[in-house]
C-alpha positions as CSV (number, residue, x, y, z in Angstrom):
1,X,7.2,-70.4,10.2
2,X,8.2,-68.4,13.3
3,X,11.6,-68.1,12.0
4,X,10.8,-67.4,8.8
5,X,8.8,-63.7,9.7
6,X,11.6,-62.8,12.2
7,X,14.4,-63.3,9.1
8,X,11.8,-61.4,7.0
9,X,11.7,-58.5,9.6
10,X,15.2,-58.5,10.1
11,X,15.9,-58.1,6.3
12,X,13.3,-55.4,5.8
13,X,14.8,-53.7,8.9
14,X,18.2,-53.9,7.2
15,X,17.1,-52.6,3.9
16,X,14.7,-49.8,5.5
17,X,18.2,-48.7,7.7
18,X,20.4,-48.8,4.9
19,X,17.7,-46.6,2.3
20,X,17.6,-44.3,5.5
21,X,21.4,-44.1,6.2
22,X,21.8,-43.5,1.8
23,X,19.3,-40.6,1.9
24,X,21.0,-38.9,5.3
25,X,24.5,-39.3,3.2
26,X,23.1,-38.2,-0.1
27,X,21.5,-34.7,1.5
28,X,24.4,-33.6,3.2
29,X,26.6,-33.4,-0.2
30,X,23.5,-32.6,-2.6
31,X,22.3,-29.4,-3.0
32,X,18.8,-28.8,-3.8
33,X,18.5,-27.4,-6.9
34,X,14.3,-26.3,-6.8
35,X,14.8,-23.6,-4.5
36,X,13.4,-20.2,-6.1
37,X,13.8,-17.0,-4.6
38,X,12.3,-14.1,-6.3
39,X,13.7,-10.7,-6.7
40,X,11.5,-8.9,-4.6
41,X,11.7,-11.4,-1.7
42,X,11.9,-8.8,1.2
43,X,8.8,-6.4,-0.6
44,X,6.7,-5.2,2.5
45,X,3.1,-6.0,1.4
46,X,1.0,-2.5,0.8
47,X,-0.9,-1.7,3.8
48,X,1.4,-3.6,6.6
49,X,3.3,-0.8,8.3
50,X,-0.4,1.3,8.7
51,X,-0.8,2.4,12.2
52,X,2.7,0.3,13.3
53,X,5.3,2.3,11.7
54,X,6.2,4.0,15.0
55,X,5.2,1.4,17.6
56,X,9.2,1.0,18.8
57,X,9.2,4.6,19.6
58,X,5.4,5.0,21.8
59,X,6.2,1.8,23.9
60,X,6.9,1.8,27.4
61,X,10.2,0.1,26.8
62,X,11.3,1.8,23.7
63,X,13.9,0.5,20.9
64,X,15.8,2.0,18.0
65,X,16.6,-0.5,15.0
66,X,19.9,-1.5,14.1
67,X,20.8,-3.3,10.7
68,X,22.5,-6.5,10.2
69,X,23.7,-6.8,6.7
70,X,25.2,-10.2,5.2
71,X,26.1,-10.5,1.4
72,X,25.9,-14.3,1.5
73,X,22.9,-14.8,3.2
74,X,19.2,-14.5,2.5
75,X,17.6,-12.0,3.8
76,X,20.7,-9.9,3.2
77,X,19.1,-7.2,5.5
78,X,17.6,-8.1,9.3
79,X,16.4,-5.0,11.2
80,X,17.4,-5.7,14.8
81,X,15.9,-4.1,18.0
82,X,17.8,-2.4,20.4
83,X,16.7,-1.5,23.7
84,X,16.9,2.3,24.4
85,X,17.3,2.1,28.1
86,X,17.7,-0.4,30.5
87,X,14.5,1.2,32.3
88,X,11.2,1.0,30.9
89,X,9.2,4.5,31.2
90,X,7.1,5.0,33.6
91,X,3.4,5.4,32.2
92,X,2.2,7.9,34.7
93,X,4.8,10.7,33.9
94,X,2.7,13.2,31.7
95,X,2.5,14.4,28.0
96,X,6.1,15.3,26.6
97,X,8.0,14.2,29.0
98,X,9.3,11.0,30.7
99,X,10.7,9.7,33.5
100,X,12.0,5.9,34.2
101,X,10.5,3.6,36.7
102,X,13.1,1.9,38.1
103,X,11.0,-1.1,39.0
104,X,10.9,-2.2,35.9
105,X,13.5,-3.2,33.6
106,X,13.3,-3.0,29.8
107,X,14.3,-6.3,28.6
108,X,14.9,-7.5,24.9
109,X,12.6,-10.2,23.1
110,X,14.4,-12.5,20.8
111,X,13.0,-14.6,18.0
112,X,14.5,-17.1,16.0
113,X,14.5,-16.4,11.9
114,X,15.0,-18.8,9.2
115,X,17.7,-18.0,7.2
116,X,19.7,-19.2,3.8
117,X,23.2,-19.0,4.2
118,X,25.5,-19.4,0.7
119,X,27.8,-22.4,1.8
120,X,30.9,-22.1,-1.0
121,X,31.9,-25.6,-0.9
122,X,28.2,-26.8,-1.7
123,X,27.6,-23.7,-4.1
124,X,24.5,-24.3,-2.6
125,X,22.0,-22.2,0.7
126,X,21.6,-24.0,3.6
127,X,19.0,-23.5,6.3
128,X,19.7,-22.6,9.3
129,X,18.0,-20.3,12.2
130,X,19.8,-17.5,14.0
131,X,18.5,-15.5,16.7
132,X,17.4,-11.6,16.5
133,X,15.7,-9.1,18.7
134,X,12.4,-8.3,17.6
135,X,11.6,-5.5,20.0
136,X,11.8,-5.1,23.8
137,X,8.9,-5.0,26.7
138,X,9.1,-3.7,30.3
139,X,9.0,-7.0,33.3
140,X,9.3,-6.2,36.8
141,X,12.9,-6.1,38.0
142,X,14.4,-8.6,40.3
143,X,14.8,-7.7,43.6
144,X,17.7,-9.2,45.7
């Protein structure tokens, strides 16, 4: 009886590995062929920039934007941060003008974006996630 259920849970283990090991094989060469993207994918819902549209430029640590275009990947267009200074500015200088504090250090903050990159030999998108500075914020700097 004993060795009857092990050779039952051997075979099940078997044929649960080998449905497992099929599917991993089967989604690296098969391309998923339900994935809609709609025209307007990167539309900026009405109402979303209200009252942020200038935040990278009023911060402490200030950014411009810099664009990262790829033809074969989805979104075509990232808008990446770029710190302005390596100094954040200090918040006690007065009205139209600024000065840096040197004790503190503008630093970049990256976030990781899902992507679809167009893969030729598949003829297919795959996922994948790639790195991009969102904005930048002031931390203290290291002393040595």
């Amino acid at each position: 009886m004993i060795l009857t259920r092990n050779a039952c849970m051997v075979a099940c283990c078997l044929a649960i590995l080998s449905v497992t090991t099929q599917a991993k094989h089967e989604a690296k060469s098969i391309c998923n062929s339900e994935l809609k993207v709609t025209r307007n994918y990167q539309a900026v819902p009405p109402g979303a920039l209200v009252g942020n549209s200038n935040i990278h430029a009023r911060a402490l640590s200030p950014w411009t934007w810099r664009i990262n275009f790829e033809e074969d990947r989805i979104p075509k267009t990232i808008s990446e941060a770029v710190c302005s200074s390596k100094y954040c500015i200090d918040p006690k200088s007065g009205p139209g003008w600024a000065q840096n504090e040197v004790t503190l250090n503008s630093v970049p903050i990256p976030q990781n974006l899902l992507v679809l990159h167009f893969n030729n030999t598949l003829a297919c998108y795959q996922a994948s996630f790639i790195s991009v500075t969102m904005g930048c914020t002031c931390v203290q700097a290291r002393m040595a």
